[in-house]
C-alpha positions in Angstrom: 95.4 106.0 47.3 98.7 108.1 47.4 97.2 110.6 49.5 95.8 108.0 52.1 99.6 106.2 52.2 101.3 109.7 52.3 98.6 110.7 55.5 99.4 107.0 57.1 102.7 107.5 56.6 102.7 110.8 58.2 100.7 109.4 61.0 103.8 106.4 61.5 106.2 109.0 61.9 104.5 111.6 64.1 103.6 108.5 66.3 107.5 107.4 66.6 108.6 111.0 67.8 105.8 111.4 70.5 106.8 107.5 71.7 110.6 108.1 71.3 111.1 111.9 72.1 108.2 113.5 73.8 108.6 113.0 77.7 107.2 110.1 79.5 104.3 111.0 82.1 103.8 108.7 84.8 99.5 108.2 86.1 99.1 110.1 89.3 97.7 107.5 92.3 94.1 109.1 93.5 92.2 107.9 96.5 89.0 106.1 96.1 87.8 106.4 99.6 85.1 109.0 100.8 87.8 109.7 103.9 91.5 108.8 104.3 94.2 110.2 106.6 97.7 108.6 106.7 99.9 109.8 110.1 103.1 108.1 111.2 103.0 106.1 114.0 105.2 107.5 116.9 104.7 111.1 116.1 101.5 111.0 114.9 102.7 113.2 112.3 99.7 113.2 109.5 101.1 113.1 106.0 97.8 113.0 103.9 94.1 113.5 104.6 91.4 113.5 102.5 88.7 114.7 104.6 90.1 113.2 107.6 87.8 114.6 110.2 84.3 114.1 109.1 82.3 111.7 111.4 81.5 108.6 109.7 80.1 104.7 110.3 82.8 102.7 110.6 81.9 98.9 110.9 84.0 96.5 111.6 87.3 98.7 112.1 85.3 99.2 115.3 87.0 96.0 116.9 90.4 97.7 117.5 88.8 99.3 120.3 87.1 96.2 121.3 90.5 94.0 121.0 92.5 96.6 123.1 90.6 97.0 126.0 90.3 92.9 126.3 94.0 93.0 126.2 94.5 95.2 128.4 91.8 93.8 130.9 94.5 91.4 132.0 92.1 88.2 131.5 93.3 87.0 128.0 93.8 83.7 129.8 90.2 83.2 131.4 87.4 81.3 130.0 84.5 82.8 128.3 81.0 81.2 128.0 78.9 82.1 125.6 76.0 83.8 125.6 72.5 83.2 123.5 73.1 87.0 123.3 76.2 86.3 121.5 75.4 83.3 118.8 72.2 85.4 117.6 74.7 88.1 117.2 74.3 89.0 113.0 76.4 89.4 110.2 80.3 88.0 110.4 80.9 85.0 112.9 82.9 82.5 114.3 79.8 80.2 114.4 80.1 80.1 118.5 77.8 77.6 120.1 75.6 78.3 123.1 76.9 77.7 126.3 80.4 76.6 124.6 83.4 77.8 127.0 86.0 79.8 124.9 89.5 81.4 125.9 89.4 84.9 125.8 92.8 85.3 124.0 90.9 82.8 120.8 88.1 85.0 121.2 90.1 88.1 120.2 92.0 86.0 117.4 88.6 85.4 116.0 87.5 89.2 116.5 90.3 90.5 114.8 91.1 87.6 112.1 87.8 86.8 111.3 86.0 89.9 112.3 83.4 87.6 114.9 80.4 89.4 115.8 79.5 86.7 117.9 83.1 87.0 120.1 82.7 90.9 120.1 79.8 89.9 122.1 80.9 87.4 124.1 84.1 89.5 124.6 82.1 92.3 125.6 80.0 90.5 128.4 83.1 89.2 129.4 85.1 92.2 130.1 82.4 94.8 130.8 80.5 92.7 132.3 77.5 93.7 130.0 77.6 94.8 126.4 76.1 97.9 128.0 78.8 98.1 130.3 81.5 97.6 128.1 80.3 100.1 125.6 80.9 102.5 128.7 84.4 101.5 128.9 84.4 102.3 125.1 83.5 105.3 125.2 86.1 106.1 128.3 88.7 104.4 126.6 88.1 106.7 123.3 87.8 109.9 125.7 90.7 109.4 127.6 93.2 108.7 124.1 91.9 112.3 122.6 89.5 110.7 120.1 87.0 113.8 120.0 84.7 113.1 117.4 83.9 109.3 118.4 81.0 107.4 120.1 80.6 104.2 120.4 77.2 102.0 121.0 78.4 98.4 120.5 81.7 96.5 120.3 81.5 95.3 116.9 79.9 98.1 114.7 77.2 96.7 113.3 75.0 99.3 111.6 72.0 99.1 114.7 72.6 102.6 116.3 73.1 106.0 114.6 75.3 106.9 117.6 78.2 104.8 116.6 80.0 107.0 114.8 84.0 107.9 114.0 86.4 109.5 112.0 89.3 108.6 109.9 91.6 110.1 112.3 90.5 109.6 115.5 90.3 105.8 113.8 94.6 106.4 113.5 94.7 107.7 116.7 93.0 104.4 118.0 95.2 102.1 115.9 98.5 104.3 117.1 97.5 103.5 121.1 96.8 99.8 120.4 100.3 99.7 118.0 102.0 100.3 121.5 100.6 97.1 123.0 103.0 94.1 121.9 100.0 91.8 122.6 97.8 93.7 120.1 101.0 94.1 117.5 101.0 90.2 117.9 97.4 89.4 117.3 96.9 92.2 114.5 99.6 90.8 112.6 98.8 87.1 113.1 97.9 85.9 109.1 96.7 82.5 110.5 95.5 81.4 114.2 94.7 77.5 115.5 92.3 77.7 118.2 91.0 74.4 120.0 87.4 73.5 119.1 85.4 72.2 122.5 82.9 70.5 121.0 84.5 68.8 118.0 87.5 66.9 117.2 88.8 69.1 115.3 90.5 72.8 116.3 89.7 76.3 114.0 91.5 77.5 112.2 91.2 81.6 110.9 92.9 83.1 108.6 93.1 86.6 108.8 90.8 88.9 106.6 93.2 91.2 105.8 94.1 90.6 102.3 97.0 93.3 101.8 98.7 91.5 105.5 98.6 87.9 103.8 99.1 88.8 100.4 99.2 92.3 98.8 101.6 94.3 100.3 104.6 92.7 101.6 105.4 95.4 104.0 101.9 95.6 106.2 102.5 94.6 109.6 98.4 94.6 110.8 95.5 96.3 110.8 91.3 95.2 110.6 88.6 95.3 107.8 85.3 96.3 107.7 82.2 96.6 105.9 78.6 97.3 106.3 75.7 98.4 104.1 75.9 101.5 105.5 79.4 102.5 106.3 80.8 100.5 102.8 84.4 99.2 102.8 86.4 100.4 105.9 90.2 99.4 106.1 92.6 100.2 108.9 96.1 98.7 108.2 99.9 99.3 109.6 103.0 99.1 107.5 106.4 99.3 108.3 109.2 100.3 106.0 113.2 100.4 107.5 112.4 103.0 110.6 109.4 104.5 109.4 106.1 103.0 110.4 103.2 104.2 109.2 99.1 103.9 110.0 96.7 104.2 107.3 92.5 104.2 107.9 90.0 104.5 104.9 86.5 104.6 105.1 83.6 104.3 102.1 86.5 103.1 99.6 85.4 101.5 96.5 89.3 100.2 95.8 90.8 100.6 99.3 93.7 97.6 99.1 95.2 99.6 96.6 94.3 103.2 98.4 96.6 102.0 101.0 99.2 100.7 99.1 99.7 104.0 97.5 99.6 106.1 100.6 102.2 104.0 102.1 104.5 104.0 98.9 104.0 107.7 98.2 104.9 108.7 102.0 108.0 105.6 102.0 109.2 107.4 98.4 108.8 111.2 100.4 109.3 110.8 104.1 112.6 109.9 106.2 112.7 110.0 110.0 115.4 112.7 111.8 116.8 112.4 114.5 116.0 115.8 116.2 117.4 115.3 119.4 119.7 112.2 120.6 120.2 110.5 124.1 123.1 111.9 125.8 124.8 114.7 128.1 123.2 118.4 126.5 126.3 120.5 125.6 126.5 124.7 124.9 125.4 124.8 128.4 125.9 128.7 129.9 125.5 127.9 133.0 128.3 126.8 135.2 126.2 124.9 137.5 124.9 122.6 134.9 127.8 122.0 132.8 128.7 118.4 132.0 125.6 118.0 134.5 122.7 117.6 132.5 121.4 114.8 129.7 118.2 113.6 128.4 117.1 109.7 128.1 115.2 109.4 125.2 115.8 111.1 121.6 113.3 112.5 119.5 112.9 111.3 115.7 110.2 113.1 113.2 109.2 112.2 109.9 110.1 115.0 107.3 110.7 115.4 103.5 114.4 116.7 102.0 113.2 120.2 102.0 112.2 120.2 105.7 115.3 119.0 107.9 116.1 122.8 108.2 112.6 123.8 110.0 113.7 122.8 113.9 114.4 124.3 116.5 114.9 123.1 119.9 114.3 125.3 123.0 116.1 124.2 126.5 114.4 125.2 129.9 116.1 124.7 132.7 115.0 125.7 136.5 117.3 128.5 138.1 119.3 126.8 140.8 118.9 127.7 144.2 121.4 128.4 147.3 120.8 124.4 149.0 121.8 123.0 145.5 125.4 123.0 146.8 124.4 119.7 148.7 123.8 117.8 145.6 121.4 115.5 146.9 118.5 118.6 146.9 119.0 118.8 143.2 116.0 117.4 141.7 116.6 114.5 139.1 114.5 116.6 136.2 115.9 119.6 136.4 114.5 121.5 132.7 112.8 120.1 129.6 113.9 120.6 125.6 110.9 121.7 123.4 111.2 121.1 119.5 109.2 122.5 117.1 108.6 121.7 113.5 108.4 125.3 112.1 105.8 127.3 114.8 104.2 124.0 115.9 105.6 122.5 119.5 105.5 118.9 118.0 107.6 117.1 121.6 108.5 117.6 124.9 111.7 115.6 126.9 113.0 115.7 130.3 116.8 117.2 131.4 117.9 115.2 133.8 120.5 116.2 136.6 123.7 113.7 136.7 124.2 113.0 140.1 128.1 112.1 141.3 127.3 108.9 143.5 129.8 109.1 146.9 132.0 106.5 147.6 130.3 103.8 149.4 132.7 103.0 153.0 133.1 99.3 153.8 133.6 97.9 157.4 137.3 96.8 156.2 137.9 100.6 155.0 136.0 101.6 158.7 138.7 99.0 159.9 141.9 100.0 158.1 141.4 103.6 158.9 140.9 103.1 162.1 144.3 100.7 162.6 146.2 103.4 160.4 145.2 106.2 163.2 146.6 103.3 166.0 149.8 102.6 164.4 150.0 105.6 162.6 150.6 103.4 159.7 149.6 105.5 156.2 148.0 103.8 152.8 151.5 103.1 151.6 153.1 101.1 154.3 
């Protein structure tokens, strides 16, 4: 019995000095989802990836392209009728009713909110004229953006064609053209939308599917689920944080509310936007000609750690003047551009612009005054 109270008793104490003395080790966050890539939203900058580039299914997250391109088809405020094409449309719905007439603005509220497959059709028929035609514009759309390793073959990415197909990135890249779009900021970030109901008394009302916008993480700002048998969980979401704002897209996650949450804490904890260049007059010029002459309009901010404000460089091109620039007015407006890089990588571009002086503008009382001064012989002081 001694021995088994001296070994307990040895155990106590050892136990005390690991709790009190030995270091504390915080669990590392690890990513559940099959593919992830994190970027930041005006650069594009990507700040994780986990096998970022690998074409996937991609279900539901599919409606950001479909919302987008009725946005920007300028007929948000035109009524929809539904097609029998559309209410035998499977999986999630808005339970649409044949024939029903529908605004298109409600119809994308209940596409992105409630993740319709029934208004990705009707949306579709709407805009493209066809489902067929509007997977063309699609597929344009996707093309013309510089999402290379995308196809699409319907508008709501249900899993009936093994030619609908994306990748984590080129999902980002989608969300980041869409995030410039107020109208699509607005509707992506809506946590609850009233839409009148034309064939009852009462209106519908959707509440957005998004569990980490209405509830989870307070700084989300939008984003679209998704889910199929095939594809699993997908999950594209926005966050924003003081300046920095930040795109996340996961697909096959088995615990992606939480995958997001701790690529958007690990990169808000890591990452600070600097200002590279700022909006004014461009000084150290050598030449004469453009000295106190030359400014750029817009800045340029990049996303970097502590250890990486010192990796910039900022190379200024400007065009050689010629003989007929002594007349000001033939001096172009851009007159050079500023290239940054981030280490060897040209990461920007910005125009130099060329200040012109702006002459005097003569009004028929000067015309007049100079012209009674050269009569009397009168000068400007009396």
């Amino acid at each position: 019995m001694k021995k088994i109270s001296k070994l307990l008793l040895l155990i106590f104490i050892i136990s005390f000095i690991v709790i009190n003395i030995a270091p504390i080790v915080h669990a590392k966050g690890s990513i559940s989802a099959r593919n992830a890539v994190l970027i930041e939203q005006n650069s594009g900058r990507i700040l994780f990836q986990k096998n970022a580039f690998e074409v996937r299914r991609i279900a539901s997250i599919t409606k950001i392209m479909t919302a987008i391109l009725a946005i920007e088809s300028g007929k948000l405020d035109e009524t929809v009728t539904v097609s029998n094409r559309a209410v035998r449309a499977e999986g999630s719905s808005i339970y649409l009713k044949l024939g029903e007439k529908v605004k298109l603005e409600d119809l994308v509220y209940g596409l992105m909110l409630r993740s319709g497959n029934d208004a990705a059709v009707a949306i579709a028929e709407h805009v493209g004229g066809s489902l067929e035609g509007f997977v063309y514009l699609m597929n344009q759309k996707a093309e013309e953006i510089g999402m290379t390793k995308s196809h699409f073959a319907n508008p709501h990415g249900l899993d009936d064609s093994k030619e609908h197909y994306s990748t984590a990135y080129d999902m980002a890249i989608l969300t980041k053209y869409a995030m410039m779009n107020s109208t699509y900021q607005k509707i992506a970030g809506t946590k609850v939308h009233r839409a009148p109901n034309p064939t009852e008394k009462w209106d519908r009302v959707w509440k957005n599917k998004n569990r980490l916008l209405t509830e989870k993480y307070k700084y989300t700002t939008g984003g679209k689920t998704g889910y199929t048998k095939l594809a699993k969980r997908t999950l594209v979401t926005t966050a924003t944080k003081g300046d920095l704002d930040l795109i996340a897209v996961t697909l096959n996650a088995g615990d992606d509310w939480n995958d997001h949450i701790f690529m958007y804490e690990s990169a808000f904890n890591k990452y600070d936007l600097a200002e590279v260049i700022t909006p004014g007059s461009v000084k150290d010029v050598k030449d004469d000609f453009y000295r106190k002459r030359i400014y750029i309009k817009s800045g340029v901010v990049y996303p970097v750690t502590s250890e990486e404000q010192d990796k910039f460089r900022v190379e200024y091109k400007l065009v050689k003047p010629k003989r007929d620039w002594k007349d000001q007015e033939k001096v172009p407006n851009v007159v050079g551009k500023a290239i940054v890089y981030f280490g060897d990588e040209k990461i920007e571009q910005v125009s130099i612009y060329y200040k012109h002086i702006e002459k005097k503008k003569t009004s028929v009382w000067d015309y007049f005054k100079n012209a009674l001064q050269l009569i009397t012989g009168v000068n400007s002081d009396g």
